[in-house]
Each structure stands twice: as structure tokens, then as C-alpha cells.
C-alpha positions as CSV (number, residue, x, y, z in Angstrom):
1,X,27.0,-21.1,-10.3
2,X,24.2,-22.9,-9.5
3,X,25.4,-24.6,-6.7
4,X,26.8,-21.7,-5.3
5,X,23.5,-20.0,-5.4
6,X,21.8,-22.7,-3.3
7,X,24.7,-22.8,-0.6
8,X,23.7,-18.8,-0.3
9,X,20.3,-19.6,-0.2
10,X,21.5,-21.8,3.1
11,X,23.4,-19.1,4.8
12,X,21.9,-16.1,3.8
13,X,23.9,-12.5,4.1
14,X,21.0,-11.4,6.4
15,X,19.4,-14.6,8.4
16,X,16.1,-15.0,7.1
17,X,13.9,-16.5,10.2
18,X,12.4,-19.8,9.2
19,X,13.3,-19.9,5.9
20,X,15.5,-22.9,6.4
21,X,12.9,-24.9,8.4
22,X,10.5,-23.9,5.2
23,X,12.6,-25.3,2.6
24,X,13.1,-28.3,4.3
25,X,9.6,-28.9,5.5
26,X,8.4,-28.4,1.2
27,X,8.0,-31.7,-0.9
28,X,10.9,-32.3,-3.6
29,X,8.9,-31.1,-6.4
30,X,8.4,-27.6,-4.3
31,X,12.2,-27.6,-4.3
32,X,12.2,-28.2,-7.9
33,X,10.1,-25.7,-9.0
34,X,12.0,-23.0,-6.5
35,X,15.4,-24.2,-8.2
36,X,14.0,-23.5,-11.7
37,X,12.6,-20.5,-10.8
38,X,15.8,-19.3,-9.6
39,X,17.5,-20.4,-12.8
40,X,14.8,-18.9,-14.6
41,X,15.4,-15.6,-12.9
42,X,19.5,-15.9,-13.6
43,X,19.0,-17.0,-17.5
44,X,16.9,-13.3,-17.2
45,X,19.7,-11.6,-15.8
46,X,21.6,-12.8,-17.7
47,X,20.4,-11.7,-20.8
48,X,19.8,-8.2,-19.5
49,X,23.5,-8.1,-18.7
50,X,24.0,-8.2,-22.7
51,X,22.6,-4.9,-23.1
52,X,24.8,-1.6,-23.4
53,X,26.8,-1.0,-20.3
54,X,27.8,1.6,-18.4
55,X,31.4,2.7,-19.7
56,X,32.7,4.9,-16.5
57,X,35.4,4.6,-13.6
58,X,34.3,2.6,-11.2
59,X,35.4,3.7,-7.8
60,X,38.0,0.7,-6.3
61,X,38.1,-1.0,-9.8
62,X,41.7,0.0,-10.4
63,X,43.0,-0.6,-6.9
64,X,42.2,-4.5,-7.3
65,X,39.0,-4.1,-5.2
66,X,36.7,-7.1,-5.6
67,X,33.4,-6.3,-7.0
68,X,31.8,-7.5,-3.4
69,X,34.4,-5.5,-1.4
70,X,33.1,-2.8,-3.5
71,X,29.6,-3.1,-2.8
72,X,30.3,-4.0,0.9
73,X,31.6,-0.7,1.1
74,X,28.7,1.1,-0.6
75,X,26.9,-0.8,2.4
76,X,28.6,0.1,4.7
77,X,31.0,3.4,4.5
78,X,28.8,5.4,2.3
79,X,30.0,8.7,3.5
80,X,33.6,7.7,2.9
81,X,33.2,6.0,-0.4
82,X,31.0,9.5,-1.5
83,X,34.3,11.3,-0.8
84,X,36.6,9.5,-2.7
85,X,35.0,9.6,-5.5
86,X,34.2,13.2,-5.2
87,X,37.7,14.0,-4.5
88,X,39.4,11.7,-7.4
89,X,37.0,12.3,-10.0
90,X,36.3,15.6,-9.4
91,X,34.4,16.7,-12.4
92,X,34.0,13.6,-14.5
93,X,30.8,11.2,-14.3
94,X,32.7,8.1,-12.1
95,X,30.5,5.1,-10.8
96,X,29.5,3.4,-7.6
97,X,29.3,-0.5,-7.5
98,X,25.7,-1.6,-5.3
99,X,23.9,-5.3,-5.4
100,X,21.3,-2.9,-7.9
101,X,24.3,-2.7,-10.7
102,X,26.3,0.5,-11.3
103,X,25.1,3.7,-10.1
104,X,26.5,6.7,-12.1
105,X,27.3,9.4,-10.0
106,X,27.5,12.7,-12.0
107,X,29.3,16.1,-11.0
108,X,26.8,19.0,-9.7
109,X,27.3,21.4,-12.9
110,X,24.7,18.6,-14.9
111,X,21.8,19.0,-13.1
112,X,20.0,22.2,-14.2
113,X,20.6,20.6,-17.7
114,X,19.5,17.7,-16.9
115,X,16.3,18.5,-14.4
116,X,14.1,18.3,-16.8
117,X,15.5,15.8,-19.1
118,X,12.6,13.1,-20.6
119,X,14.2,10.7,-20.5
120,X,15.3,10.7,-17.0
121,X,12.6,9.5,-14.2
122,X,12.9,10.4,-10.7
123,X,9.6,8.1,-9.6
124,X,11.4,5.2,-11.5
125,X,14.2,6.1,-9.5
126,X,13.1,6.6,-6.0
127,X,10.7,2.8,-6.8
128,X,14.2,1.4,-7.2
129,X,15.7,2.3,-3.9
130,X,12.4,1.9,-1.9
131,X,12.0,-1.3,-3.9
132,X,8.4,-1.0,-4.2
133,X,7.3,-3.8,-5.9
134,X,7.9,-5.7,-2.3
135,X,7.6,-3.3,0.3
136,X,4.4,-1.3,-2.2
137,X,6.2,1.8,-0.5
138,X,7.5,4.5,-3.5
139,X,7.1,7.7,-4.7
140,X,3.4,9.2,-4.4
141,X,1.6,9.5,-7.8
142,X,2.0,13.0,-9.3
143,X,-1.6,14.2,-8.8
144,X,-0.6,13.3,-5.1
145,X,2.6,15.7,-5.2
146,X,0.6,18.0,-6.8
147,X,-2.3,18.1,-4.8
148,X,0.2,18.5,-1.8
149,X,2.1,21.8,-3.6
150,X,-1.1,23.2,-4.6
151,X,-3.8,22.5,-1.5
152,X,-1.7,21.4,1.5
153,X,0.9,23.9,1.4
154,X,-0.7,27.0,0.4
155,X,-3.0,26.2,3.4
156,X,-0.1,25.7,6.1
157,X,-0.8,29.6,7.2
158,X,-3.7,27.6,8.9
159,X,-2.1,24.6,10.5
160,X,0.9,27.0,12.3
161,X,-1.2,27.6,15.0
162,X,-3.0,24.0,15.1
163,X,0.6,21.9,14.7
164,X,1.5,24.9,17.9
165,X,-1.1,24.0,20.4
166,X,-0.6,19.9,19.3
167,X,3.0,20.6,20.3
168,X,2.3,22.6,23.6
169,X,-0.5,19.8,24.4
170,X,1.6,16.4,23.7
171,X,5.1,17.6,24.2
172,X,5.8,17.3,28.2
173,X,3.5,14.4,27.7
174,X,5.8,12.4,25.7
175,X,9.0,13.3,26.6
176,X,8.7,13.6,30.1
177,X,9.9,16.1,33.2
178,X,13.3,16.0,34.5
179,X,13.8,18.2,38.1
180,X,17.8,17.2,36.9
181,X,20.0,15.9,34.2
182,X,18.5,12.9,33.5
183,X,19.8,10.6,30.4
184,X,16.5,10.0,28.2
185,X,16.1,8.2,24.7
186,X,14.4,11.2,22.8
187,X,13.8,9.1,19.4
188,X,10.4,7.3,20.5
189,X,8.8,10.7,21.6
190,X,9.8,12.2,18.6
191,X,9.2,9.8,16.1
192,X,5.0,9.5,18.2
193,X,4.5,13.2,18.2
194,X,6.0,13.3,13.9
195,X,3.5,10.7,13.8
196,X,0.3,12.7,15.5
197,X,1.2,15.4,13.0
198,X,1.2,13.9,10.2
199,X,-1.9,12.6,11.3
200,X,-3.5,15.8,11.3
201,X,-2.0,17.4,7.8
202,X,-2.3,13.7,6.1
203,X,-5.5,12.0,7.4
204,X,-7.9,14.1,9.9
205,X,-7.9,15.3,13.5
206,X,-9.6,12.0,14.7
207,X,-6.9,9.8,13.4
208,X,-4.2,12.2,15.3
209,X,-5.9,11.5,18.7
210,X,-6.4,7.8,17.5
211,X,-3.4,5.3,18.8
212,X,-4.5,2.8,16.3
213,X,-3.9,5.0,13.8
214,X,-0.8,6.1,15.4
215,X,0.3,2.7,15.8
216,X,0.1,1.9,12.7
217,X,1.8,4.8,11.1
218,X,4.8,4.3,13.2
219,X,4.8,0.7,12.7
220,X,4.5,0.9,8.8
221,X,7.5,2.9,8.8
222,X,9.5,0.5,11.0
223,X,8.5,-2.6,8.7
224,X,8.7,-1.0,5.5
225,X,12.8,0.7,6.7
226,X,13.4,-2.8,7.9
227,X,12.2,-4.4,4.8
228,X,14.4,-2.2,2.9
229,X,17.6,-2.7,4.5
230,X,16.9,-6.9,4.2
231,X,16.2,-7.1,1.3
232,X,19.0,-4.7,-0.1
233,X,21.4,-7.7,1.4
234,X,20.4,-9.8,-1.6
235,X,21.0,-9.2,-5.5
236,X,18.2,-8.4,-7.3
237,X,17.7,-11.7,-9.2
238,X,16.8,-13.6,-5.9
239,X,14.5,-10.8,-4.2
240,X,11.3,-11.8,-6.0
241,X,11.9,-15.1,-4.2
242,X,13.4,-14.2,-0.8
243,X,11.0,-11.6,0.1
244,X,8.0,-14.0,0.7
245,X,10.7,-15.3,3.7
246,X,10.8,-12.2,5.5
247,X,8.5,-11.4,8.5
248,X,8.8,-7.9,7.8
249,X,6.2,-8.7,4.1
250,X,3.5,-10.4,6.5
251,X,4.3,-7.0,8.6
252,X,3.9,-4.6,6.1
253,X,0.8,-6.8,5.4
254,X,-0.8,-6.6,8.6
255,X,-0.1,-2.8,8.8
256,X,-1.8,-1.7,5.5
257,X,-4.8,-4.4,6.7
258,X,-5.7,-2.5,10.0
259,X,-4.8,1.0,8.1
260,X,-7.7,-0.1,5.4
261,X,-10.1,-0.2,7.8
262,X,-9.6,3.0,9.5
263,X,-9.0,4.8,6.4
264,X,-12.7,3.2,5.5
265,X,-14.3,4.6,8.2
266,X,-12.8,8.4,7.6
267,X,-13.9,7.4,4.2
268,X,-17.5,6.4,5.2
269,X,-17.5,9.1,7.4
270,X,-16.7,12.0,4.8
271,X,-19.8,11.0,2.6
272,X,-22.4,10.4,5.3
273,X,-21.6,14.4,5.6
274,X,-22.5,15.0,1.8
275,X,-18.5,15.3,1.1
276,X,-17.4,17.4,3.5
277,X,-14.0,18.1,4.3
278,X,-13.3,16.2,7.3
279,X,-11.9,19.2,9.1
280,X,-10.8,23.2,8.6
281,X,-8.1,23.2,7.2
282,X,-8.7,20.3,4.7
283,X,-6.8,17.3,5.2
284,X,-4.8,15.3,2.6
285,X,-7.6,13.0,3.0
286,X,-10.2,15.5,2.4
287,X,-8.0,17.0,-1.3
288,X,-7.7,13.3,-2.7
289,X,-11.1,12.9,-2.4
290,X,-13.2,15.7,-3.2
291,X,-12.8,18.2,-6.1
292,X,-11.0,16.8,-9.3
293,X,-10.2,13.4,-7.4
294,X,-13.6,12.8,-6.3
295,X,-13.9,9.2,-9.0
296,X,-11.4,8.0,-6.4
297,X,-13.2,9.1,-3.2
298,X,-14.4,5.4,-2.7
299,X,-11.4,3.2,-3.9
300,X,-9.9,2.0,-0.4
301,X,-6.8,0.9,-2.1
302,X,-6.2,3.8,-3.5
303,X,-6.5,5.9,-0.8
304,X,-4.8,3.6,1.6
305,X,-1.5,3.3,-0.4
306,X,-2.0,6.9,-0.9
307,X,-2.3,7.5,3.2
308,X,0.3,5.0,3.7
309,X,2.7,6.9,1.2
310,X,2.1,10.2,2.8
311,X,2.3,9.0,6.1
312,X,6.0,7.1,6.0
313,X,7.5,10.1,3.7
314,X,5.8,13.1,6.2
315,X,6.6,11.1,10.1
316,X,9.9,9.7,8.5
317,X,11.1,13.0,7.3
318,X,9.9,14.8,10.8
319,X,11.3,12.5,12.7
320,X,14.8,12.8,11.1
321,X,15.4,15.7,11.2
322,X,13.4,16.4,14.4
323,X,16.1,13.9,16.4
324,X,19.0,15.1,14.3
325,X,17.9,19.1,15.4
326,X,18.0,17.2,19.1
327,X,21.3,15.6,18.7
328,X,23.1,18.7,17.8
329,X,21.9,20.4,20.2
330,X,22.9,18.0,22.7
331,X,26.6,18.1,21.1
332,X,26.4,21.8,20.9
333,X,24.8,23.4,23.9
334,X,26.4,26.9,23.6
335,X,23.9,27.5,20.6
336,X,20.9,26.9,22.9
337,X,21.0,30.7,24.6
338,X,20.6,32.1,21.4
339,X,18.5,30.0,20.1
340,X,16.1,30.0,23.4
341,X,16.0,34.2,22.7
342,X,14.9,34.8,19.7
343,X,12.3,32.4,20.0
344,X,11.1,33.7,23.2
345,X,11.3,37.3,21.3
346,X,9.9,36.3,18.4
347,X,6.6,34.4,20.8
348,X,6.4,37.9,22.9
349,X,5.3,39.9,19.4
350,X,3.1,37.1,18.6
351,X,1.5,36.6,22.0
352,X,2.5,33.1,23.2
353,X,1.5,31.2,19.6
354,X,3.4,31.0,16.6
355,X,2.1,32.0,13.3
356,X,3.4,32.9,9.9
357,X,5.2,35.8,10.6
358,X,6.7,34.4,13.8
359,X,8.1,31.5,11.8
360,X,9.9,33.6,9.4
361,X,11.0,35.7,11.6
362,X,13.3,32.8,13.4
363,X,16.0,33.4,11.2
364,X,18.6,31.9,13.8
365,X,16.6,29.0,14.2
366,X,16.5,28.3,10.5
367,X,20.2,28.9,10.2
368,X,20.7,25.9,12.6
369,X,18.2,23.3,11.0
370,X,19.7,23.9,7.7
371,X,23.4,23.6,9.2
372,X,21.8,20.3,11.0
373,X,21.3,19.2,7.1
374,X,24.2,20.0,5.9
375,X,26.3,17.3,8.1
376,X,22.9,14.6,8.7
377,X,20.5,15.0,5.7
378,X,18.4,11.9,5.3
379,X,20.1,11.2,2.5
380,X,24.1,11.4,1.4
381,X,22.8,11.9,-2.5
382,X,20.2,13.5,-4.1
383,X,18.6,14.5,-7.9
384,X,18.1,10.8,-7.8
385,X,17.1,9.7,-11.3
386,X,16.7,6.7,-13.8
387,X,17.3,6.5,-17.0
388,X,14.1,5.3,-19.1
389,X,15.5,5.1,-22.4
390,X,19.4,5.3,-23.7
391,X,20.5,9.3,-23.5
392,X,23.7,11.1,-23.4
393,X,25.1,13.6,-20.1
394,X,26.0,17.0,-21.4
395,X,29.6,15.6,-21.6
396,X,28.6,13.0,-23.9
397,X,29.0,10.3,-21.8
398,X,26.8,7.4,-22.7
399,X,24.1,6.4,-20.3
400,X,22.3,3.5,-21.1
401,X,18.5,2.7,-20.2
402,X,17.8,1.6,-16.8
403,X,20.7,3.4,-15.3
404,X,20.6,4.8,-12.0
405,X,21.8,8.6,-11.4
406,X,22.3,10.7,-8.3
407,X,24.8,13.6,-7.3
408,X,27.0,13.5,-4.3
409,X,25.4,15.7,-2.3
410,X,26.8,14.7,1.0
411,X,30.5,15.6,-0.4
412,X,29.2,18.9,-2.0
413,X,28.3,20.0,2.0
414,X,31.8,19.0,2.8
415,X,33.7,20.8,0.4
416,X,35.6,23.8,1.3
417,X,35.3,25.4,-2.1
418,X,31.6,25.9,-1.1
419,X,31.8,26.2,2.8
420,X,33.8,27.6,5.1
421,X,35.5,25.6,7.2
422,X,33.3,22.8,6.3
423,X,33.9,20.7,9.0
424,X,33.0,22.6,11.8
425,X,29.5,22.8,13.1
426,X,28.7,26.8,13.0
427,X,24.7,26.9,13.5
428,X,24.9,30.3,12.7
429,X,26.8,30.4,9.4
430,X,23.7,30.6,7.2
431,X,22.3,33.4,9.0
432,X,25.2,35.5,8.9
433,X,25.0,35.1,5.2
434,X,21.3,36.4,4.8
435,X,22.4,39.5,6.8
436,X,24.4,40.5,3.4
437,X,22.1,43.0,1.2
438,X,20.3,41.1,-1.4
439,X,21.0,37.6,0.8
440,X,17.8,38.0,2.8
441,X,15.9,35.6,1.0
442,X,18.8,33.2,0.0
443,X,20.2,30.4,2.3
444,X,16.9,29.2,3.9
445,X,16.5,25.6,4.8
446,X,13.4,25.2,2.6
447,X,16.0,26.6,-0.2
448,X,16.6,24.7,-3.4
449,X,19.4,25.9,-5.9
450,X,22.5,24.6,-7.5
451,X,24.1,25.5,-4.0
452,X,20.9,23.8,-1.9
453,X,20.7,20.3,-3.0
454,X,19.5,18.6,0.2
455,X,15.6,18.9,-0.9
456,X,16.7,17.8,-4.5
457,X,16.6,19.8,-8.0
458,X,14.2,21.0,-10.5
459,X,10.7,20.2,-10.5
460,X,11.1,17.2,-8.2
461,X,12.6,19.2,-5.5
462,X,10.7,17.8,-2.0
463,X,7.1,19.0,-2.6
464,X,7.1,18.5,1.6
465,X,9.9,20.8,2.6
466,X,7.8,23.9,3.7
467,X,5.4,21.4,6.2
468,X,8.6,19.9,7.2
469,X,10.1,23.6,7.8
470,X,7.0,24.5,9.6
471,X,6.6,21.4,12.0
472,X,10.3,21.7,12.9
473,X,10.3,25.1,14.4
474,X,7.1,24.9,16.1
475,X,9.1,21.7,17.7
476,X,12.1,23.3,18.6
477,X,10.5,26.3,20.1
478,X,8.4,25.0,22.8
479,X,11.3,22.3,23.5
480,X,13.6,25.1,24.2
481,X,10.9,27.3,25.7
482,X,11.3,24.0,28.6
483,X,14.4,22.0,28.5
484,X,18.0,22.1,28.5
485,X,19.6,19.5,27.0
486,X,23.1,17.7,26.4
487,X,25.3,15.2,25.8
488,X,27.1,13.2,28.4
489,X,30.2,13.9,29.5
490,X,33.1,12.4,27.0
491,X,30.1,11.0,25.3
492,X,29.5,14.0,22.0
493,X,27.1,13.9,20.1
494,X,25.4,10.1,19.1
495,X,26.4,9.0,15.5
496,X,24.5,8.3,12.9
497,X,23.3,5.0,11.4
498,X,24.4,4.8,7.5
499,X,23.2,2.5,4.9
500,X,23.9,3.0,1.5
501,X,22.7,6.5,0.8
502,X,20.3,6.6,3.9
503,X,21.2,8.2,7.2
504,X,19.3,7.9,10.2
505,X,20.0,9.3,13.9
506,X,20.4,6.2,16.3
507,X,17.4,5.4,17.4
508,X,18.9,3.8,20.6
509,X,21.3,6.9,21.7
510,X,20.6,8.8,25.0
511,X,20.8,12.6,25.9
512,X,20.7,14.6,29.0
513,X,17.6,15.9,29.6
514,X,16.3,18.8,32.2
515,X,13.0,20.3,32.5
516,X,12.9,24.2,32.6
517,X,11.0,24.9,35.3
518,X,10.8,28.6,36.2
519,X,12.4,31.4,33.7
520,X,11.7,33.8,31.5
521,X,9.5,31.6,29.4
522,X,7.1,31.4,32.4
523,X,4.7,34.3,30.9
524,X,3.9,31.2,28.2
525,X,2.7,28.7,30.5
């Protein structure tokens, strides 16, 4: 086995730059010392392997599938594999083969008794995927989830209008003016106005006007997403190892160095003004240092991984969904009339700048984002959890400690038991169901329910969803309020990029862009 290990180590499933020059520029007792390490590493997983297993299906166990065909596919047809298993299994716990050991997948029914099951962690969980001991990128403390349920959100009222005029100021700015169709990559402006946001709710107003800030944010996200996906080529026993290989570590590295210092300065900043907040409404910033958090006011680690955390999950999430919003526009473009009037109506009764009131009231616009989630959510599964401690499901199945749990969400949106014609793309399908007496207040997209699985379950449910909600529409109005967009001909809408359970729009796909000139969203210029 050994021997095969080192022949990997040669000719890596992803190339690792320079790690063959490395090796062979290393004395022998380097070498050494990495072989026993690695066999070291083995004897351990080995041992752990003795512990209890997992006794479920395993999807394309009894179809002869080889164990790395099986986790190939996980790889790579996510979507499809989700479906199968869905479909063959139907109500039974069933489980999904990955280079992280068995994932148990478990039927929809089990998670409102299990969402607030002890021994079941959804940090512990979320570490795992985001494999935070390499990339320090994971899920934010609790006091940080709390602080943003408890002081960012109740305080969105106040950012509506700010996040508005950012929009208005930066839009035409970043994605340009087109006098005809013109063919335009829309995922850089996008994912550099999620990042000035996010900015603004997450660090201060001077850091959303900074580009070194900026830069940073976006490029964290890039190296800690590409980190990700090359490491999760490689079993788990030869990560610890391989990582230090990867330029996307000294990336990661270099980010979180120039983020330190500007974080420090906002820091330094803060108490020359006796504590401050650093702007109206608070920041993220301002709540995790000030009030009950004040011990860590001064601990630039802290508050770095903290600013790092909150920026990645708040641009990444944005920018998703942003681009996805775009793309199905582009692949639907009888929706846009509609959409284009009610938000001109809805900006008529609140004079030309969105507030509150206005968002809610842009009922057909909600209906579309959440119908935009239903086929491209970030992620094909969620009520991600781990198991810290052995436990039983509610159908006694065993699950053993360290297990990994999620539910096939992505297969839940495409079932026709729960949808209507679940395939087709119907941006209106949501809000005809809130026009049903006693629906009004059902079927939003920052909705969470058995039935609304997209932000999660239970009390783990995306704390982000309503800043998420509101950035999102204030987007799509003023992009409608001044371009027409759409895909070109015999082109459709751009396909996603799937990895495991992530989806991502294509960062490299190209719509058709035109700048509304004159119109009936001139009085709003």
C-alpha cells in the first residue's frame, strides 16, 4: 500500500505546482521523515476504521460500482447521484460514498426530530466540508451568529436605504452601458459590488470605499473556494501533508496578512473615539466589539478570522445568488416586464428609494428569487450535521460518532409530489400561492419550514437570509430599472459549476446586455 501511496504522491489527482521539484530538492532524511509521517497518518486511519460503522445502502454498492467510481461521481454528478438515491430509497436513511467516508443521507420527515438533537453538530459539520483546519475558514462562533440575529438584522430597516443609494451609485459603474446587445461577463461586477456591501454591513463604510479591503475580500474568497475544491481531490489521511504544497495556503496566508492590518486600523480607529460605533447603523465590526464582546475589542486574531468569516459567507452568498437571479433572467426574459412593473410601482409609492415596506411589497420579485433557489441553491443538501457521539435516527438506525448527515434537498425541489411541474421554471409559482387566504405570509424566500429547506432547519437555519433577501432586491430593482438582458441566441441559460454538494454559476459565462436609456423609469434618474 505503501508503495502505492508514494506513486500517488508523484502524480497527484489535482497537480500540485512544485511539489515534485520540492521533494526532490529535500535531503533523504526529509524524505524519511515525510514517508513515516504518512505511515503514521495510515496506521491512524487505520485504527479509526475499527470503530462502529455505518450499516446503510450505499448508493452504487450493489450495482458493482467501485468505491472510487463512487466517489468520482459524488465529484462530479452530484445532482444526478442526489436523485437516485432519492428516488430508490425513498424513505429509508441510504448513503453517499466521498474521499471524507460515508455520508448518511436521511429522508426529510427526520429533521424536526432531529433539529435539535445533542448530539448532532452542525459547526462540526460545516468545519468538515469547509475543512477548516487548512483553509481556517468554517462556521462563525455562536456569539457571532447570534450577534448577527440579534444586532445586524433587527437593524436592516436602516441599511435598505444605504445598500439602495450604494447600488444606484456603483451599479452602471461596474457593469457598464450598452447603447445595444452587447455580450458582457456579469460575475466580476457582481461578485465587487456583493463585496462593497458586505463591506458596509460586516466591517464599516471606509472599508466599502477601500479597494484594499475590497481586494482582499474577494480574493480570500477565491483562495479559500479554490483551496477547497484541491484539497477535497485527496483522502483525508494525506491532507495534513499535502496542503503545505498548495499555493492557494501561502494565498490564504497573504490575504488574512493584509486583512490584519486593515482590520487594526478600524480597530485603532474605534477606540481613539472612546468606543464608538464606527458608523449609524452599527457595523458587524462595531457589535463584536463593544457591549458584551468588548474583552475581545483588541484581539486582532479574533476579529480578523471573525471579519474574514463574515465576509466569505455574506459576498459568497450575494454573489450566488445575485449571478444565478441574472442568469435566469437572461434564460427567461418574458418574466422581466413583470418584474420591471411592480418594481417601478412599488418605487413610485416610496418616492424613488426603497425601504421596508417597498421590499415587502415586491411580492413578484420574491416569488422569482425563491424559484431561482429552487433549481440553483448554493448547495444541493442542506440540515448538514455531524454526529458527536454514537445516537440512533428516529427509525433506529444506528449512527455512529463522527458521521456526517445532510438531507437531499436538491431532489426535494425536484419532486413533483411537492411541486408542480417541477421542472419547469415558473418565476411566478410562489406568488400565486401567497394569493390563497391564509398563504400571505407562507412561501417567502427568506422562508424556512419542512417544505423550505434551502436556508437549512431548526435553529441553525441561515442566520444571513434576511440581509441576503434585502441586498438581492435592492439589486434586482435598479438593474431592471436600466437594462434588458438575455441569453444568446441557441445559447440558454449558462450552466452551473457542481462539485460535490456546492453549486456555483460559471463564473466565465456571458449574457446580453442593453442599457435602458429612456422609459418609464426615467422619473428615477
Amino acid at each position: 500500500m505503501l508503495h502505492q501511496l508514494l506513486y500517488r504522491l508523484k502524480t497527484p489527482a489535482v497537480p500540485v505546482p512544485g511539489m515534485e521539484a520540492m521533494l526532490s530538492s529535500q535531503s533523504l532524511l526529509f524524505k524519511a521523515l515525510f514517508i513515516a509521517a504518512i505511515s503514521v497518518s495510515l496506521l491512524f486511519t487505520w485504527l479509526l476504521g475499527r470503530k462502529s460503522k455505518l450499516n446503510v445502502p450505499i448508493l452504487g454498492a450493489d450495482q458493482g460500482v467501485s468505491k472510487k467510481d463512487r466517489i468520482n461521481r459524488y465529484i462530479n454528478q452530484p445532482r444526478e447521484l442526489m436523485w437516485e438515491g432519492y428516488t430508490k430509497y425513498g424513505n429509508q436513511v441510504w448513503g453517499i460514498d466521498t474521499h471524507d467516508g460515508v455520508k448518511a443521507v436521511i429522508p426529510p420527515q427526520f429533521i424536526n426530530d432531529l433539529k435539535s438533537h445533542p448530539a448532532l453538530s452542525f459547526k462540526a459539520s460545516i468545519d468538515n466540508d469547509m475543512l477548516t483546519d487548512y483553509t481556517y475558514f468554517g462556521a462563525p462562533p455562536e456569539f457571532v451568529i447570534n450577534a448577527v440575529r440579534s444586532s445586524l438584522t433587527p437593524s436592516l430597516p436602516n441599511y435598505i436605504p444605504i445598500f439602495h443609494q450604494m447600488i444606484k451609485k456603483h451599479q452602471k459603474g461596474l457593469l457598464g452601458t450598452y447603447d445595444d446587445w452587447t455580450s458582457v461577463q456579469v460575475s466580476g461586477p457582481v461578485l465587487r459590488l456583493a463585496s462593497i456591501l458586505s463591506a458596509r454591513a460586516f466591517h464599516s463604510s471606509e472599508a466599502s470605499m477601500n479597494p484594499d479591503w475590497l481586494d482582499v475580500a474577494t480574493g480570500y474568497v477565491h483562495a479559500v473556494l479554490d483551496s477547497i475544491k484541491a484539497l477535497k481531490r485527496w483522502p483525508p489521511y494525506l491532507r495534513p501533508f499535502v496542503h503545505r504544497f498548495l499555493p492557494e495556503r501561502a494565498a490564504i496566508a497573504q490575504q488574512r496578512s493584509k486583512a490584519r492590518k486593515i482590520v487594526a486600523a478600524s480597530l485603532q480607529r474605534k477606540q481613539s473615539n472612546g468606543g464608538a460605533p464606527l458608523d449609524d447603523p452599527p457595523t458587524m465590526l462595531d457589535h463584536l466589539s463593544s457591549g458584551k464582546n468588548h474583552n475581545i475589542a483588541t484581539d486582532i486574531e479574533k476579529q480578523v478570522l471573525y471579519q474574514m468569516t463574515l465576509v466569505a459567507v455574506g459576498t459568497v452568498t450575494t454573489f450566488s445568488t445575485v449571478t444565478q437571479c441574472l442568469y435566469d433572467l437572461a434564460g427567461h426574459p418574458e418574466i422581466i416586464p413583470d418584474l420591471r412593473e411592480e418594481a417601478i410601482s412599488v418605487l413610485k409609492q416610496s418616492k424613488g428609494l426603497l425601504n421596508k415596506e417597498s421590499l415587502s411589497a415586491l411580492k413578484k420579485m420574491d416569488s422569482f428569487m425563491k424559484e431561482c433557489q429552487r433549481f440553483s441553491s448554493p448547495d444541493l443538501t442542506t440540515f448538514q450535521r455531524a454526529a458527536t457521539e454514537d445516537m440512533n435516527l428516529p427509525d433506529g438506525t444506528f449512527i455512529p460518532k463522527g458521521t456526517k448527515l445532510e438531507t437531499a434537498t436538491c431532489s426535494i425541489h425536484a419532486d413533483e409530489q411537492h411541486y408542480e411541474n417541477p421542472d419547469q421554471f415558473d418565476a411566478f409559482r410562489f406568488y400565486r400561492k401567497r394569493q390563497i387566504p391564509g398563504q400571505e405570509n407562507k412561501n417567502m424566500f427568506v422562508s424556512v419550514g419542512s417544505n423550505d429547506l434551502a436556508f437549512g432547519f431548526g435553529k441553525h437555519a441561515c442566520p444571513g437570509r434576511f440581509l441576503s433577501h434585502v441586498v438581492i432586491k435592492c439589486f434586482l430593482v435598479e438593474f431592471l430599472l436600466h437594462y434588458d438582458i438575455k441569453s444568446a441566441p441557441g445559447v440558454g441559460r449558462p450552466k452551473n459549476i457542481e462539485f460535490e454538494a456546492f453549486v456555483d454559476p460559471d463564473p466565465t459565462a456571458e449574457v446580453l446586455l442593453k442599457t435602458i436609456h429612456v422609459g418609464e423609469t426615467e422619473f428615477l434618474d
